[in-house]
N, CA, C and O atoms as a GROMACS GRO file, in nm:
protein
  516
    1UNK      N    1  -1.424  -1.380   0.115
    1UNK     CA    2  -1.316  -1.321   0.038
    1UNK      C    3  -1.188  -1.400   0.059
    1UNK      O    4  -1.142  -1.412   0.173
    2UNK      N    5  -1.111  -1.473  -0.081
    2UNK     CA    6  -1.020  -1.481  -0.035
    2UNK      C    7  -0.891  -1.430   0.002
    2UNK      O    8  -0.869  -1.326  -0.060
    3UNK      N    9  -0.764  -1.474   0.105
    3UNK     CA   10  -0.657  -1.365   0.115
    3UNK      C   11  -0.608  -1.397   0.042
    3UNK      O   12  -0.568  -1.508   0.076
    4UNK      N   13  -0.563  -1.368  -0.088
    4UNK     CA   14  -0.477  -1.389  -0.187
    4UNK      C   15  -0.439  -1.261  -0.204
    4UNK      O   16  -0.481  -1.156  -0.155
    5UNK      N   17  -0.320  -1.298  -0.309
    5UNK     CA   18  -0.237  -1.139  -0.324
    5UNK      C   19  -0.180  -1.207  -0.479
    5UNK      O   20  -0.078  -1.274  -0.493
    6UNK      N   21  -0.280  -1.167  -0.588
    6UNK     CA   22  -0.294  -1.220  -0.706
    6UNK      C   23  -0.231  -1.142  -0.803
    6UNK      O   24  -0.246  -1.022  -0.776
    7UNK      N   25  -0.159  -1.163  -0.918
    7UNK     CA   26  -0.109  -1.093  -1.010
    7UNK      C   27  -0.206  -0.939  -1.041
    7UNK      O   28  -0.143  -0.835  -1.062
    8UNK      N   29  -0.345  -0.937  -1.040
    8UNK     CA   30  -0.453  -0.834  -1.087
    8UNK      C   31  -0.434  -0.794  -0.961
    8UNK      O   32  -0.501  -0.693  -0.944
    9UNK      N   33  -0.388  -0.818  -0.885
    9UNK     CA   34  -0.401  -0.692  -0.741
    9UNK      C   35  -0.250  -0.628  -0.720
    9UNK      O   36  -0.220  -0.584  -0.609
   10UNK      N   37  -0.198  -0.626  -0.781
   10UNK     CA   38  -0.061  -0.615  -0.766
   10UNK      C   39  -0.071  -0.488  -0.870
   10UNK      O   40  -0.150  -0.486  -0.965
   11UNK      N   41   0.034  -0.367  -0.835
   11UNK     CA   42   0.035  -0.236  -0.937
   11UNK      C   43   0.175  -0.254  -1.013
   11UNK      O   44   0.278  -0.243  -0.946
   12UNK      N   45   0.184  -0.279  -1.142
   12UNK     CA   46   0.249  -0.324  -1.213
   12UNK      C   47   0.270  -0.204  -1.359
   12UNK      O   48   0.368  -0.213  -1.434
   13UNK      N   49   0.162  -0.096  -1.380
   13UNK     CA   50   0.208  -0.069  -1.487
   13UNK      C   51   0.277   0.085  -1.448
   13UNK      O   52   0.263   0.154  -1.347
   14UNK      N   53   0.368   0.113  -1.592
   14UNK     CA   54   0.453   0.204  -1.551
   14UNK      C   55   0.312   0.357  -1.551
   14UNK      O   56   0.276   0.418  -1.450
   15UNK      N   57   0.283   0.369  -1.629
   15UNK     CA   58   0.191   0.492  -1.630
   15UNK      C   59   0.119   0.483  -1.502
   15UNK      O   60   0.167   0.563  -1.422
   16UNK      N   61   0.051   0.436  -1.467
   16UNK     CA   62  -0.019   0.455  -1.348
   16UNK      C   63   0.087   0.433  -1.230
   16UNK      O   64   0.017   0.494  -1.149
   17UNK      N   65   0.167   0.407  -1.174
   17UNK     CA   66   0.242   0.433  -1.142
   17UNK      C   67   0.341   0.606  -1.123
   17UNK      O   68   0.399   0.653  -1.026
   18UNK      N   69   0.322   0.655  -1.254
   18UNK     CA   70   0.375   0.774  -1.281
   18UNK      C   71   0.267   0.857  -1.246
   18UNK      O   72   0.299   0.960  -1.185
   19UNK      N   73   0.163   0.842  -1.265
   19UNK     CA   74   0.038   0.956  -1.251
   19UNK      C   75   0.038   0.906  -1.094
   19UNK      O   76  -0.028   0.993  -1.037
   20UNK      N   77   0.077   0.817  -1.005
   20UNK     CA   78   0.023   0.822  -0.841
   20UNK      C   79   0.146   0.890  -0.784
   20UNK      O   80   0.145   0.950  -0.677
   21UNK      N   81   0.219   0.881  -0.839
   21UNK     CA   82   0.348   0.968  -0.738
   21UNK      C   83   0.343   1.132  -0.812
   21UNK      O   84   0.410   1.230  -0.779
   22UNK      N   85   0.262   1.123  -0.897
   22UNK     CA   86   0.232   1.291  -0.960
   22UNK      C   87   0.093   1.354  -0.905
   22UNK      O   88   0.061   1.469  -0.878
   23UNK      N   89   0.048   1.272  -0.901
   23UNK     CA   90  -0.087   1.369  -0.872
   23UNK      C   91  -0.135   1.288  -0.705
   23UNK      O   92  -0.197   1.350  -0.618
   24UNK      N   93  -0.103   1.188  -0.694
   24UNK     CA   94  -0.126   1.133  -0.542
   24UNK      C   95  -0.053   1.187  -0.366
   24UNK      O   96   0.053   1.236  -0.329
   25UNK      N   97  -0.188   1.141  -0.296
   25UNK     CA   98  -0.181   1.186  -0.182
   25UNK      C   99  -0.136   1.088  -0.073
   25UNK      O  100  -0.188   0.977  -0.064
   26UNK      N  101  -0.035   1.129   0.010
   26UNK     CA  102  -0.016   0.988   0.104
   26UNK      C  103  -0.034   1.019   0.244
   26UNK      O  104  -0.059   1.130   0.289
   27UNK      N  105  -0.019   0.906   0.312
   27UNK     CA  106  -0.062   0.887   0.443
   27UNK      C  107   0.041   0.812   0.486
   27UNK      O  108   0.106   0.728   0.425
   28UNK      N  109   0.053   0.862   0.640
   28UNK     CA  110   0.197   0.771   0.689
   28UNK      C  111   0.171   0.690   0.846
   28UNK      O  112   0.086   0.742   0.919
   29UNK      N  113   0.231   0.585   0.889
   29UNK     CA  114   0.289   0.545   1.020
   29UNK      C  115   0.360   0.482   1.035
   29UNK      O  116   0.350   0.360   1.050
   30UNK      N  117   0.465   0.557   1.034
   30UNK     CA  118   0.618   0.492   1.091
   30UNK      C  119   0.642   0.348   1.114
   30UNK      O  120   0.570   0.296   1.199
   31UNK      N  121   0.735   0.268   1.052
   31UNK     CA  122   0.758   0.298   0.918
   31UNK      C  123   0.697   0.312   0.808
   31UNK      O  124   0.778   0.296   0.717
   32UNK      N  125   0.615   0.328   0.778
   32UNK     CA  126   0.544   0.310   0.609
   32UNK      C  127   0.510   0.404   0.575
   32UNK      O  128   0.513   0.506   0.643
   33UNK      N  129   0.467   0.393   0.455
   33UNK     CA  130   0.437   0.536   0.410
   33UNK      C  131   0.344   0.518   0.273
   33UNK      O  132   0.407   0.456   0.187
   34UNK      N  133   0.224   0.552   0.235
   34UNK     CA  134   0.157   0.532   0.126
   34UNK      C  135   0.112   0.629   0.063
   34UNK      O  136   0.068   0.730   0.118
   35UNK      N  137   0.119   0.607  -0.088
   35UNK     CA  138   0.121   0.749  -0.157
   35UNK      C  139  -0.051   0.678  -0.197
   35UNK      O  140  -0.071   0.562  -0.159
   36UNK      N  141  -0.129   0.727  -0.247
   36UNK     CA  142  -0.261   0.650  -0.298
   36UNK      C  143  -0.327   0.796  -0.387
   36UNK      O  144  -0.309   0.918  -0.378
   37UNK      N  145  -0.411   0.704  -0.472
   37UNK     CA  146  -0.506   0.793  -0.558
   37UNK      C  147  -0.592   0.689  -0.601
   37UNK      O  148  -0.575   0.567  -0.606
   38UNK      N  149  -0.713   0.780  -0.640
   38UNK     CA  150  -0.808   0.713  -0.647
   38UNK      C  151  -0.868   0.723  -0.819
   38UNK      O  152  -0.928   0.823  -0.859
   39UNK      N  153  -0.840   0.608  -0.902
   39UNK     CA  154  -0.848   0.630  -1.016
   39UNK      C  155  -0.893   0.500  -1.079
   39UNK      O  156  -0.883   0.397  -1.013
   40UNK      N  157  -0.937   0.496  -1.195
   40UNK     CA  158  -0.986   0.358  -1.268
   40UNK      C  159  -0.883   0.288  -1.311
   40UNK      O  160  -0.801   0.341  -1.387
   41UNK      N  161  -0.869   0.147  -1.266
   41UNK     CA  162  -0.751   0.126  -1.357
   41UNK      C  163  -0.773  -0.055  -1.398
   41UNK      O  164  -0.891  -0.089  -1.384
   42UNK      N  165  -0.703  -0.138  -1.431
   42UNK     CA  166  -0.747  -0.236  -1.572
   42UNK      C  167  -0.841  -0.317  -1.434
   42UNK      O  168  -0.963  -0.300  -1.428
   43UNK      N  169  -0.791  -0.376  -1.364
   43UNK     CA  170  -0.809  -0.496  -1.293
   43UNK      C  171  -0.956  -0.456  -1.250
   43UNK      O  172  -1.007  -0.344  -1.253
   44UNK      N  173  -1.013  -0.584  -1.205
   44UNK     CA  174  -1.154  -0.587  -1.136
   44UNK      C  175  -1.196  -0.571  -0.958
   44UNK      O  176  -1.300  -0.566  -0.892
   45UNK      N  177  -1.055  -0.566  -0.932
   45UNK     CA  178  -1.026  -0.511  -0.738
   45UNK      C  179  -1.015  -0.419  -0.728
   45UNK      O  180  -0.924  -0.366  -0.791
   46UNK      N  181  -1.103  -0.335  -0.637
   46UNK     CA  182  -1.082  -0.242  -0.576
   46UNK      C  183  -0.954  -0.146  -0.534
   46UNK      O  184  -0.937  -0.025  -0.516
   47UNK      N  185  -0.893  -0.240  -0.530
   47UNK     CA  186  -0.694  -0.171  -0.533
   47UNK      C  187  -0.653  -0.275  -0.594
   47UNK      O  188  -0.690  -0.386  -0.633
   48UNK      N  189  -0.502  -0.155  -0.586
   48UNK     CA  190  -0.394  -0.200  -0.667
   48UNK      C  191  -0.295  -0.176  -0.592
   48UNK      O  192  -0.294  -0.064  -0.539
   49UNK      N  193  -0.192  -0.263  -0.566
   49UNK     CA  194  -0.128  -0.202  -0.472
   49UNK      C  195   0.018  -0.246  -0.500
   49UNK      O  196   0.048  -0.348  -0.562
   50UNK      N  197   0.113  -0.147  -0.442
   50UNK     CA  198   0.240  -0.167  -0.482
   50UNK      C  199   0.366  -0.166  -0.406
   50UNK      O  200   0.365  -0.057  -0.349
   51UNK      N  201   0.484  -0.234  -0.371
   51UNK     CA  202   0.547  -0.245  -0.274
   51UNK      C  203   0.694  -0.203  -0.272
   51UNK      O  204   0.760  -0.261  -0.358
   52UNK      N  205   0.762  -0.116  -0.195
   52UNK     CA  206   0.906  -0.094  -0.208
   52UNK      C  207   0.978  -0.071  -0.119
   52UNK      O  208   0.933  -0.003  -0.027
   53UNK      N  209   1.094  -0.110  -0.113
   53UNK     CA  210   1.193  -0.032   0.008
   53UNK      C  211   1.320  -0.013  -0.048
   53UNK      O  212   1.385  -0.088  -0.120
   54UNK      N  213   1.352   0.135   0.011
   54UNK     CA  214   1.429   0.210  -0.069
   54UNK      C  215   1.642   0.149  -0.022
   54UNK      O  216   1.693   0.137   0.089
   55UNK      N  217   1.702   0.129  -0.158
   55UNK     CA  218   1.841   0.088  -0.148
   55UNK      C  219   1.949   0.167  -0.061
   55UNK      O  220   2.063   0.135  -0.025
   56UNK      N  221   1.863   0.298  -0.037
   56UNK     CA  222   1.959   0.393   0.057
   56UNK      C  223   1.953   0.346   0.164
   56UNK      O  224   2.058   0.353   0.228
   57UNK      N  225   1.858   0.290   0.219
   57UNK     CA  226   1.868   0.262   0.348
   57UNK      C  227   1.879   0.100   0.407
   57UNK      O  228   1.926   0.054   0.511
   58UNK      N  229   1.818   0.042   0.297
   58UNK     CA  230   1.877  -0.095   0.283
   58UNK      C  231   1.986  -0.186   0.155
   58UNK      O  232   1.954  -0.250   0.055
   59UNK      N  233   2.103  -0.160   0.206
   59UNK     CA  234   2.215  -0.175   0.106
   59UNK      C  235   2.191  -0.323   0.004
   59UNK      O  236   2.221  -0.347  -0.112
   60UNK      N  237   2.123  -0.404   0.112
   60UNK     CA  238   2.161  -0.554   0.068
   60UNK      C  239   2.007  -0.577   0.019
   60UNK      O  240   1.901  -0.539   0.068
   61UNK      N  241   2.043  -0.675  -0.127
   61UNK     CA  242   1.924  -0.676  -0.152
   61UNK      C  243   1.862  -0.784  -0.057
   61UNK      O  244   1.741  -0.772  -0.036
   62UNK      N  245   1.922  -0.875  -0.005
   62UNK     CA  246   1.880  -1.024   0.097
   62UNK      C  247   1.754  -0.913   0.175
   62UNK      O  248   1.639  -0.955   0.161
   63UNK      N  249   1.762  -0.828   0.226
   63UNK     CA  250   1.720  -0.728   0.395
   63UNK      C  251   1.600  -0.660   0.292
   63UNK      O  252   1.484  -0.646   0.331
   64UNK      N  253   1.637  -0.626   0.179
   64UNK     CA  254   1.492  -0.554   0.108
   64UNK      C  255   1.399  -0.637   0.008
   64UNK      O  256   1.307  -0.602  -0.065
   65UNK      N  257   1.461  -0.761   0.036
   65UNK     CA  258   1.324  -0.859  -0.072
   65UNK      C  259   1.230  -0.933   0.072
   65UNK      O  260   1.115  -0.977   0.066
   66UNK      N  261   1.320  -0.927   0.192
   66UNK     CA  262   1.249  -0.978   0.302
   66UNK      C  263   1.179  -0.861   0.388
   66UNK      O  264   1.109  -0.899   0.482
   67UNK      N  265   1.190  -0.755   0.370
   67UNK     CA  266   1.086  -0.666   0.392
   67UNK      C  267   0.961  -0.681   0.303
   67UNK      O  268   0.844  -0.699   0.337
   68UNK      N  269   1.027  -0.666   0.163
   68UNK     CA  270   0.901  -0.655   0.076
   68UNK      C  271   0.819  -0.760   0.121
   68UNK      O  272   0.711  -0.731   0.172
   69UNK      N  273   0.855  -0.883   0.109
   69UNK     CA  274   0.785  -0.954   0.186
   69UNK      C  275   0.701  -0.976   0.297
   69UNK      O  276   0.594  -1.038   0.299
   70UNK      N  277   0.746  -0.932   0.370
   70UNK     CA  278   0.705  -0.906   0.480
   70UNK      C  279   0.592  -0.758   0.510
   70UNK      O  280   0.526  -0.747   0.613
   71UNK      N  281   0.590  -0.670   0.412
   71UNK     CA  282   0.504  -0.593   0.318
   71UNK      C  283   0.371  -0.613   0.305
   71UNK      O  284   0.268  -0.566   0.354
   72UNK      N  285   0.416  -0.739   0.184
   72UNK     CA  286   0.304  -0.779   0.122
   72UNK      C  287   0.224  -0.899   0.193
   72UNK      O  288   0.119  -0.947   0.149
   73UNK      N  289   0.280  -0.936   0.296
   73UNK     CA  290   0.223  -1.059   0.385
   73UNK      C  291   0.115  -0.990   0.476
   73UNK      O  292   0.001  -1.031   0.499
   74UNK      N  293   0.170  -0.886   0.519
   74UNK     CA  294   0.060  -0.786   0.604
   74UNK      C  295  -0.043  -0.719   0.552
   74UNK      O  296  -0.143  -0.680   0.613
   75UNK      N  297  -0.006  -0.701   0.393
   75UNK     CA  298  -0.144  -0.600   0.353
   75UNK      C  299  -0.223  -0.692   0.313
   75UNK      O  300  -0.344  -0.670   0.308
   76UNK      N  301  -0.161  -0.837   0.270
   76UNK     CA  302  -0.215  -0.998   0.219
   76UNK      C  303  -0.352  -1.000   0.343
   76UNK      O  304  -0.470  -0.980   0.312
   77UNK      N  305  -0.311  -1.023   0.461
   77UNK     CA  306  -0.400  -0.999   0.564
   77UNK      C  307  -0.513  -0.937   0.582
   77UNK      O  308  -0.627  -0.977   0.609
   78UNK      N  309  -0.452  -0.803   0.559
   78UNK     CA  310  -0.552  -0.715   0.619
   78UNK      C  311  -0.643  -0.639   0.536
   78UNK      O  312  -0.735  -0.565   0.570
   79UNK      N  313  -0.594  -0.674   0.411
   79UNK     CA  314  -0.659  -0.577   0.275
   79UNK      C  315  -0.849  -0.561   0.266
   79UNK      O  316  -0.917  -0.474   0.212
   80UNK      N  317  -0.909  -0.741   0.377
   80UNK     CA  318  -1.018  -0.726   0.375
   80UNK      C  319  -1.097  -0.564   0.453
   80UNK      O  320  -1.215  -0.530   0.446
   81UNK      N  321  -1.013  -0.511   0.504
   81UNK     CA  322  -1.034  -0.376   0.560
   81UNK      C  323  -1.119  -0.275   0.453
   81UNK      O  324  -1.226  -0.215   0.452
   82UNK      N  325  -1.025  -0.291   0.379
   82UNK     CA  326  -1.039  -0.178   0.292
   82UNK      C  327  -1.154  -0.225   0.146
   82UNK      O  328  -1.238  -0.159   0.085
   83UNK      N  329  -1.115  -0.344   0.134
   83UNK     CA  330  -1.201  -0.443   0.012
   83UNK      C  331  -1.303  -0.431   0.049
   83UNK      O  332  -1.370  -0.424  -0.055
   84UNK      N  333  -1.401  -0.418   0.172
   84UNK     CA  334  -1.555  -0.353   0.180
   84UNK      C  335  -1.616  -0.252   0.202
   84UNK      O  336  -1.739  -0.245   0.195
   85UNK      N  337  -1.545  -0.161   0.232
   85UNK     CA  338  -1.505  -0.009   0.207
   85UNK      C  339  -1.473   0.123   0.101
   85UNK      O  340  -1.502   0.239   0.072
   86UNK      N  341  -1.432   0.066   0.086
   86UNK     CA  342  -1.376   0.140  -0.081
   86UNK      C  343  -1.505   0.149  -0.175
   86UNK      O  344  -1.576   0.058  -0.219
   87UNK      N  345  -1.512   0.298  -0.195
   87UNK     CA  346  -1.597   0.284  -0.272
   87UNK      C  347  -1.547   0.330  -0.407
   87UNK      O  348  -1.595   0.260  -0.496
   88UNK      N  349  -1.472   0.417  -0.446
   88UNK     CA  350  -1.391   0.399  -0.626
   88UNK      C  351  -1.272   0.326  -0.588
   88UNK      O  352  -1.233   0.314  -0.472
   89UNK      N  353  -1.196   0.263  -0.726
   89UNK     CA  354  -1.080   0.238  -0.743
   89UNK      C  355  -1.019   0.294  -0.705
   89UNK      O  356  -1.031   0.415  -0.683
   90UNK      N  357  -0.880   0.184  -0.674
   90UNK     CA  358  -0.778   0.310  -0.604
   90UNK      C  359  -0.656   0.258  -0.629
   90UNK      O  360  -0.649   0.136  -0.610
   91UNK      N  361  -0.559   0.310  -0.665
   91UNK     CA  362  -0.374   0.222  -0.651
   91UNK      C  363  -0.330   0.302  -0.559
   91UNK      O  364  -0.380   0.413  -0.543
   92UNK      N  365  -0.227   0.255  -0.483
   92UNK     CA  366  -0.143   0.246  -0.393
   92UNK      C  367  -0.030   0.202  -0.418
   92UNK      O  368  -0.008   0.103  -0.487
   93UNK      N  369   0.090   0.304  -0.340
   93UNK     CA  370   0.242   0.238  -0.333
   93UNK      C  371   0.294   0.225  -0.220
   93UNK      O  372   0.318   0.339  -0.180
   94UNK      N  373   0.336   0.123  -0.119
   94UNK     CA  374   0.352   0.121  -0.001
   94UNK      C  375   0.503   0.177   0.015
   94UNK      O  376   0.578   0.152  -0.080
   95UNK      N  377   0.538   0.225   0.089
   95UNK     CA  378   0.717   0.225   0.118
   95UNK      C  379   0.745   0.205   0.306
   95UNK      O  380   0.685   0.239   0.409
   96UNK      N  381   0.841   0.146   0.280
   96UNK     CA  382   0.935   0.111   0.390
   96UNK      C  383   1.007   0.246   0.432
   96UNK      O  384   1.104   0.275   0.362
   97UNK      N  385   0.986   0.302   0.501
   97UNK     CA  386   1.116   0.451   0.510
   97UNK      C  387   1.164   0.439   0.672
   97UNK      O  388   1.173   0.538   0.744
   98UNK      N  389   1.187   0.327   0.709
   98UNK     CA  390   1.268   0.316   0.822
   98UNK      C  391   1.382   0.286   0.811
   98UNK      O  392   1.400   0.222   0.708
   99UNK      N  393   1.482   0.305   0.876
   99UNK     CA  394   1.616   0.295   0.880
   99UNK      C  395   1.672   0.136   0.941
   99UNK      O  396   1.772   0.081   0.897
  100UNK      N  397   1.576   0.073   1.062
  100UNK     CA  398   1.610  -0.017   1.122
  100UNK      C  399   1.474  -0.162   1.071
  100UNK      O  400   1.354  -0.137   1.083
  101UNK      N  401   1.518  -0.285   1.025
  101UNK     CA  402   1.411  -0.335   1.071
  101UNK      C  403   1.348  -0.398   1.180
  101UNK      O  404   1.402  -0.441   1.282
  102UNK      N  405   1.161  -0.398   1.132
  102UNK     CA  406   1.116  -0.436   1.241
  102UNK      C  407   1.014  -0.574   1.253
  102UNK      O  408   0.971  -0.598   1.140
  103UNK      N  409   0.973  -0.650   1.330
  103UNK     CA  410   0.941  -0.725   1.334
  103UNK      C  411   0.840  -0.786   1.252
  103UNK      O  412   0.846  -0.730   1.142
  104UNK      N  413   0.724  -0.899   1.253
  104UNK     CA  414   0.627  -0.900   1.131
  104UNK      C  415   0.545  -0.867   1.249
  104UNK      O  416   0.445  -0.823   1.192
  105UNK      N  417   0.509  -0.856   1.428
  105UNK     CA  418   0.392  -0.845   1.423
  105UNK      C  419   0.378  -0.688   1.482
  105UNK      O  420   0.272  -0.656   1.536
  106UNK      N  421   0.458  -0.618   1.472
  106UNK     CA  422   0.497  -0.494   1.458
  106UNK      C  423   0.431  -0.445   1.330
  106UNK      O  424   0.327  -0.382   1.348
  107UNK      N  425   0.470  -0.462   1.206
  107UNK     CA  426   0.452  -0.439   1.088
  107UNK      C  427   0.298  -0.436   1.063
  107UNK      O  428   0.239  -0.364   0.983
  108UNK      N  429   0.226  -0.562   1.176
  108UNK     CA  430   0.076  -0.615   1.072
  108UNK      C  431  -0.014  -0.525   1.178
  108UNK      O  432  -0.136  -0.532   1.158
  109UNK      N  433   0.030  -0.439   1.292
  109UNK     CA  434   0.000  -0.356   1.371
  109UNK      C  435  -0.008  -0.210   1.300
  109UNK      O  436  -0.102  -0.130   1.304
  110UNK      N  437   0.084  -0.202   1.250
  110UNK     CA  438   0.141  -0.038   1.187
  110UNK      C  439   0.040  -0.075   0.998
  110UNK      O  440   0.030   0.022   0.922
  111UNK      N  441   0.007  -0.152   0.973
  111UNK     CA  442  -0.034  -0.192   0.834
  111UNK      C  443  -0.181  -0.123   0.866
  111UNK      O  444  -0.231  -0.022   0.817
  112UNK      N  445  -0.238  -0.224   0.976
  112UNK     CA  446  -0.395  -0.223   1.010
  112UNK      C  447  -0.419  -0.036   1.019
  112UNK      O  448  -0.481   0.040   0.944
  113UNK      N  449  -0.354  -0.016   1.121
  113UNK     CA  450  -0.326   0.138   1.126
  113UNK      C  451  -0.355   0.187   0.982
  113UNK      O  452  -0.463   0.222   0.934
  114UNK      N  453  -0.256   0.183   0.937
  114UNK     CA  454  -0.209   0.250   0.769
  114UNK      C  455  -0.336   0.229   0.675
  114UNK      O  456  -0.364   0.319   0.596
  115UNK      N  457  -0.417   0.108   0.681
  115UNK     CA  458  -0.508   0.053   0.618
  115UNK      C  459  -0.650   0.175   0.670
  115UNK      O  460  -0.689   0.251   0.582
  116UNK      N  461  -0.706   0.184   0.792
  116UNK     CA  462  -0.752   0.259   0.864
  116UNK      C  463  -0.752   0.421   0.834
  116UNK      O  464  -0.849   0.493   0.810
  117UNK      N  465  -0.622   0.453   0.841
  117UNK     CA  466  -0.587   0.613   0.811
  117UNK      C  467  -0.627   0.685   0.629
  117UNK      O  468  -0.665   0.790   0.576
  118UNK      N  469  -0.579   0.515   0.582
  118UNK     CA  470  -0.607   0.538   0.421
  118UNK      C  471  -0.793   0.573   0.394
  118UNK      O  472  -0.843   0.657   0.319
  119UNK      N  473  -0.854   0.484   0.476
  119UNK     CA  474  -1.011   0.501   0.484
  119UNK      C  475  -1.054   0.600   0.463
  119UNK      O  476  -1.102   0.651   0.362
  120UNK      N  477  -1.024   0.653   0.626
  120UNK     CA  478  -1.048   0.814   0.680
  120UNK      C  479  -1.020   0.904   0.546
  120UNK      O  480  -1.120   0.956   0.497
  121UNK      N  481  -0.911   0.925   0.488
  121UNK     CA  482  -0.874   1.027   0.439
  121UNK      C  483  -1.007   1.006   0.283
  121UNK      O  484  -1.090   1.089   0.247
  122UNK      N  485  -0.982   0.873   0.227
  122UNK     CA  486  -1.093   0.875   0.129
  122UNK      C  487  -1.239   0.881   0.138
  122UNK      O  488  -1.325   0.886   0.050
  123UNK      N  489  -1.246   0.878   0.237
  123UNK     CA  490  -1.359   0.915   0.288
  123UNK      C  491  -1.357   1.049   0.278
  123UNK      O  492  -1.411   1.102   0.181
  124UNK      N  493  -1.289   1.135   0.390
  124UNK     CA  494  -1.238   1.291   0.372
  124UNK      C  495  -1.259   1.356   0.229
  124UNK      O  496  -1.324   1.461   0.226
  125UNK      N  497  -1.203   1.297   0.098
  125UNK     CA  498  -1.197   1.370  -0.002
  125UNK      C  499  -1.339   1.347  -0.064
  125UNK      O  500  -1.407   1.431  -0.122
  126UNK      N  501  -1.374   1.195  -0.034
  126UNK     CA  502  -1.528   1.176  -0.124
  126UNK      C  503  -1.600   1.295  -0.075
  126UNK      O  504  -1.612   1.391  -0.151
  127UNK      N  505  -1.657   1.301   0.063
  127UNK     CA  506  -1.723   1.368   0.153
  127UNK      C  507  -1.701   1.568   0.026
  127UNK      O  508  -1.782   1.643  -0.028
  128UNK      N  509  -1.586   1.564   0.034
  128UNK     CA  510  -1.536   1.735  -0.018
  128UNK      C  511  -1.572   1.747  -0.201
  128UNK      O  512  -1.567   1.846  -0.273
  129UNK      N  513  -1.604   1.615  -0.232
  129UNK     CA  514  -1.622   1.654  -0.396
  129UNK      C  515  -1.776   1.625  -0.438
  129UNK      O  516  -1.814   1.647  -0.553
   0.00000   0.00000   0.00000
């Protein structure tokens, strides 16, 4: 598999987007926070995934394009976690909800985590339907 982090893996449209923060369930570890649902959507990957950090808490945009970054470098990593796992489609929106930042190998620690917890829980709901 390669680690790429390709335009088709990236969550880009506004509707699906609107239906995951409406009808989606999230999972958290400090800092991050992921809202996810599990739904069909255009691309041929398993997720979709989407990245933000919020202007209240980071004023400057310089401090929130280098998070995002720093975001998407970690889930770039670790996504093979979940890419053999997953068994329906799924989008995802990651968020930053810390106040201070923190390091990248902090981040790719708290990601793996986050990646992990997301499992469990879809697992959890497959298991209940």
């Amino acid at each position: 598999m390669k680690l790429t982090l390709g335009k088709l893996e990236r969550l880009k449209s506004r509707k699906l987007i609107e239906k995951l923060f409406a009808e989606g369930k999230s999972v958290k570890k400090f800092p991050l926070r992921m809202v996810f649902l599990q739904t069909s959507h255009t691309s041929t990957f398993p997720m979709q995934a989407g990245f933000s950090v919020p202007k209240r808490n980071f004023k400057r945009a310089v401090d929130r394009n280098r998070l995002k970054r720093l975001l998407r470098e970690t889930y770039r990593l670790r996504k093979e976690i979940l890419y053999t796992k997953l068994e329906k489609p799924t989008i995802c929106m990651i968020s930053y909800i810390g106040k201070e930042e923190i390091s990248f190998e902090e981040m790719y620690s708290k990601m793996t985590i986050l990646l992990q917890l997301l499992l469990k829980e879809t697992k959890n709901t497959n298991e209940k339907q």
